[in-house]
Every structure is written in structure tokens, then in C-alpha cells.
N, C-alpha and C positions, 0 to 999 in steps of 0.2 A: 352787526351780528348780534344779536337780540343776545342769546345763549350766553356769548364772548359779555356782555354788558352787566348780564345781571349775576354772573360768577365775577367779573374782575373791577367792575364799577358800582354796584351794590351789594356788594357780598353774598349773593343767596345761593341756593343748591343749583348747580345746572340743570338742562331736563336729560342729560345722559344717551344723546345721541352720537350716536358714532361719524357722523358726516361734519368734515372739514369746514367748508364755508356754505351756510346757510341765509348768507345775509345778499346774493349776487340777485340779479335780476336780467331777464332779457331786452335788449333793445335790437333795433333796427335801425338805430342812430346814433353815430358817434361823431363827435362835436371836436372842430379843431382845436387843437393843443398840443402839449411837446409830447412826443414819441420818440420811445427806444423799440427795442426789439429783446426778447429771450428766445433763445435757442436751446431745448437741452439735443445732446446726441448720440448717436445709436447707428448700428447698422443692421442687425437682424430686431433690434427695437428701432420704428420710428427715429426719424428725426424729426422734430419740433419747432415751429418758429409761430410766436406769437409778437403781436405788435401790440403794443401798451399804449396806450393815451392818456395823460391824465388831463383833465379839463376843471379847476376851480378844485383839488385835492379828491376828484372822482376819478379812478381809475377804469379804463374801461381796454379789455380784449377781445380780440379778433385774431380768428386763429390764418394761416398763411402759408404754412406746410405741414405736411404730416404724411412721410413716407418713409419706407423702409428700406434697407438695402441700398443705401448712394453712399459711393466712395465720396474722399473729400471734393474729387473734380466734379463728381456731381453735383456736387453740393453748391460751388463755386458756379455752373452752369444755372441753377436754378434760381440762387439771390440773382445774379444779373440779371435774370428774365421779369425780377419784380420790379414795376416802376417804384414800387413802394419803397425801395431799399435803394441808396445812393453810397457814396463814399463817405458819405457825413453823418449816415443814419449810425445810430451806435447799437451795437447787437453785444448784449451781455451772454456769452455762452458758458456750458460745463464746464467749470475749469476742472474735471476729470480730465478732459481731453485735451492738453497744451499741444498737441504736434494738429488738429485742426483747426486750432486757436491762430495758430503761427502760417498755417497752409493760406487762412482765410487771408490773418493779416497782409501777407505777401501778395495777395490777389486784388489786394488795394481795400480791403472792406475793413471799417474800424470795429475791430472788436477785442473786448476785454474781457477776462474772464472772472465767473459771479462767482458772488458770497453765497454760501452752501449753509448755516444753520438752520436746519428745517424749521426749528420754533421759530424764529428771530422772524423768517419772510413773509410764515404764515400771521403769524400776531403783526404784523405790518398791514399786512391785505386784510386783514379784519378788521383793523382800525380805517379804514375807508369806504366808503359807498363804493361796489361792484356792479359794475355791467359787464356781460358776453353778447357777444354778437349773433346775434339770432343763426345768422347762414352758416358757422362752426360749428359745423355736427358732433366734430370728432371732439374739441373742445367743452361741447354741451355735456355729452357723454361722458369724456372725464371728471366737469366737475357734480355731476352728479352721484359718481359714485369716490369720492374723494375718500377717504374715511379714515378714522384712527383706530390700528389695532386694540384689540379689547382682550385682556386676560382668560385662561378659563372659569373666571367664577361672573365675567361680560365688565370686568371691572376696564375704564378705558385705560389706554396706556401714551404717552407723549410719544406715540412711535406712528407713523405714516404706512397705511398699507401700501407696501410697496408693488401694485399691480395695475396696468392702465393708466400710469400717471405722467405721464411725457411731456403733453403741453402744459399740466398742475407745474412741472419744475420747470419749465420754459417761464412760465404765468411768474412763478417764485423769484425768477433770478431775475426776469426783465421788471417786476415791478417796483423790487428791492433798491434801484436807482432812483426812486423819486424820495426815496425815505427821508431826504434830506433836501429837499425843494428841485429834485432834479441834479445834482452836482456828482450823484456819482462816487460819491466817496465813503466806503465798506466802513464803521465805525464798530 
């Protein structure tokens, strides 16, 4: 992230835009590597699953759900249907939501739940090369309009507008697992 580089690695003035990460790119090509999954969840919001890749310290997402209204057994119906998801895949989800953390786990799927500082994930993901996945519409869309609230005088604020952002904290909590070479462990 250019922006992120030359405020916290150069010292200079940022240029003051309000968009989260500017530094992602689109591919059509995502390169084997270790993959988790983020999940954030919702019922009249979206629920979210994103699958992370990182490849050589490159992270890259591809979006994989994005619906609304599924109780947890749908939810449960839906991971099974993905080849992509096994019992060994690990899906870092909301841990807002411990009672479908525990639904999931019981249904055999490994999952744990993510580290929530919103600085901490975002300054993580911008300390890497970003790719999305070109066919993740809902995902393009998101991170296109990412942004940080801005004061009334437009001054910015360390605060996330909180609107269309589902797969962004899907992207947050499943990326947040590599911060550590992949180990998983929230510091």
C-alpha cells in the first residue's frame, strides 16, 4: 500500500483518502499454497466465506459465499457442498457468534474463532501483496468501497465504515492466521 508506506515507512503526509486498501490487485490466478478460510456471519446480513491463500507471503482471496438469511443448518448444508472445505480446512469465524462456532464444530468442521482488532488485521493485510479474485463480484465490490469514517471537518478517523463489509471481515479474520507464518496463534 503506497499510502500505508509513505505515512509509516517514510514519515511523509498521506494523500488522505478514505479507501482502506489501495494496494490489492485483480487476478485470475491463484497459485497453490496453504489456505484457511474466514467466515464472518449474519442472518438478515450476509454470511461470508472467503478462502485465503497465501503463496511466498502473497495473500490472495476468493470469495465462496455470500448469502443471506441461512440458519446454522444451512450453513452446515452449504460448507459440505464445497469441495473446497474438508474437515481439515480451518475456517476462522465471528467469534461474535460462539453458539455457531460450536454448531459448526459439532458438524465436524474445524473451526476457531478470529481475532477482532480492526487495526491490528487491517495493518496486517497491508503489509502484504493483495490479490482478489477476479469472478468475486460481491467481494470486488466490497473492497472497493472499504473506507474509514471521516470527521465533519473530512478529517479521517481509525473507525471502519461500517456498511457492505462482510466478506472485508471474513478477508480480516481469515487473513489474520498467517500473521505468524500460518500457526494460528492470535498474539
Amino acid at each position: 500500500d503506497a499510502d500505508y508506506w509513505n505515512v509509516y515507512g517514510l514519515g511523509q503526509i498521506g494523500s488522505g483518502s478514505t479507501r482502506i486498501f489501495t494496494h490489492w490487485k485483480e487476478t485470475s490466478n491463484i497459485p497453490s499454497g496453504e489456505k484457511c478460510y474466514g467466515l464472518d456471519l449474519g442472518y438478515n446480513n450476509p454470511v461470508a466465506l472467503i478462502e485465503i491463500t497465501e503463496a511466498d507471503r502473497v495473500l490472495y482471496w476468493r470469495e465462496l459465499l455470500y448469502e443471506s438469511r441461512l440458519t446454522n443448518d444451512d450453513l452446515i448444508e452449504r460448507l459440505r457442498a464445497m469441495p473446497e472445505i474438508t474437515s481439515h480446512s480451518h475456517i476462522i469465524a465471528d467469534a461474535a457468534e460462539p453458539k455457531t462456532i460450536e454448531d459448526l464444530s459439532r458438524a465436524g468442521f474445524f473451526v476457531t474463532p478470529a481475532y477482532k482488532i480492526v487495526q491490528d488485521t487491517i495493518d496486517f493485510i497491508k503489509s502484504r501483496p493483495l490479490y482478489v479474485d477476479a469472478s468475486s463480484t460481491n467481494l470486488l465490490r466490497e473492497i472497493k468501497r472499504y473506507s474509514w469514517k471521516s470527521d465533519k471537518d473530512g478529517k479521517l478517523m481509525d473507525e471502519v465504515v461500517k456498511f457492505d463489509d462482510h466478506l472485508m471481515d471474513a478477508g480480516r479474520y481469515g487473513s489474520w492466521y498467517f500473521k505468524d507464518e500460518g500457526t494460528g496463534i492470535w498474539l
